[in-house]
C-alpha positions as CSV (number, residue, x, y, z in Angstrom):
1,X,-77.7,31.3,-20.6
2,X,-78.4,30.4,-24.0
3,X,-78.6,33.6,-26.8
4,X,-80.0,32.1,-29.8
5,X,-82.8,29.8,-30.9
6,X,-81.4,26.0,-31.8
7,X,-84.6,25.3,-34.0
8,X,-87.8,26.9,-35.6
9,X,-90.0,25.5,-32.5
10,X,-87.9,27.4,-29.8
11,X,-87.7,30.4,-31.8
12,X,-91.2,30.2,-32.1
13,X,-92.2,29.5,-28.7
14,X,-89.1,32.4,-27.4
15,X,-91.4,34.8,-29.7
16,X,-94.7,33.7,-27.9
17,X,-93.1,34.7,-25.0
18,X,-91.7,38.2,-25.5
19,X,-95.3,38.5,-26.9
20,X,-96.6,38.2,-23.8
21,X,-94.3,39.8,-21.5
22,X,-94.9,43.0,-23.7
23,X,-98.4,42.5,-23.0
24,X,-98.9,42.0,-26.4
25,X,-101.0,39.0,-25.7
26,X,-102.3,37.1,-22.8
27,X,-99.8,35.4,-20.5
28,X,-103.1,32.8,-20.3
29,X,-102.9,32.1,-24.2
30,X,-99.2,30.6,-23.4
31,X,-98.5,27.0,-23.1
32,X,-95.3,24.4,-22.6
33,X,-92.0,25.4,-23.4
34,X,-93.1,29.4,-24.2
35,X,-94.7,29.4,-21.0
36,X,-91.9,28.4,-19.1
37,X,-89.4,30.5,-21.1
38,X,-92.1,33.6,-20.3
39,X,-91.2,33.1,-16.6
40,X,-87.6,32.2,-16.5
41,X,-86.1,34.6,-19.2
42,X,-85.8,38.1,-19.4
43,X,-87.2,40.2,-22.1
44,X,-84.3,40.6,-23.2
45,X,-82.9,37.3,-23.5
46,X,-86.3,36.3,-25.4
47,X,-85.0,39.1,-27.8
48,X,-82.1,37.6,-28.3
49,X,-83.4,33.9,-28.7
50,X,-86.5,35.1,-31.2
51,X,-84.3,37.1,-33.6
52,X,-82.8,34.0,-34.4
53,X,-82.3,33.3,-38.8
54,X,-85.0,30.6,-39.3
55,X,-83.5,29.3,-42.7
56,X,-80.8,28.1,-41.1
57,X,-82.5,26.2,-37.7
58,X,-83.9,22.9,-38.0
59,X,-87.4,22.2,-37.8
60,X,-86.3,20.6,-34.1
61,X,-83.4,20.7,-32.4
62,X,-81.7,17.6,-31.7
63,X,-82.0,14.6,-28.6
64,X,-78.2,15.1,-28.4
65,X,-78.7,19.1,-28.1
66,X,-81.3,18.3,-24.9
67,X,-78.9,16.5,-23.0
68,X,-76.7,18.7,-22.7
């Protein structure tokens, strides 16, 4: 289970997410990774990954970080 966002794009896409599971915005408007992360995590686990400090995330996480 991962708690918080490794770089700006995930936080990003884990906040395009809980947007839509709050019905905040259309599920439709989703694409990629915060589409997938909008059917596999729970709301509160989106939380968790969106509150994330975006000063300190890179811009993109690392190939190393994906293999894992």
């Amino acid at each position: 289970m991962m708690s918080k966002a490794e770089s700006k794009k995930q936080q990003m896409a884990a906040g395009a997410a809980l947007a839509a599971k709050r019905g905040e915005q259309p599920e439709s408007g989703l694409r990629g990774a915060s589409k997938e992360m909008a059917k596999s995590m729970s709301e509160k686990e989106l939380r968790e990954m969106a509150s994330a400090k975006r000063k300190d995330l890179p811009t993109r996480g690392s190939k190393d970080d994906a293999k894992e």
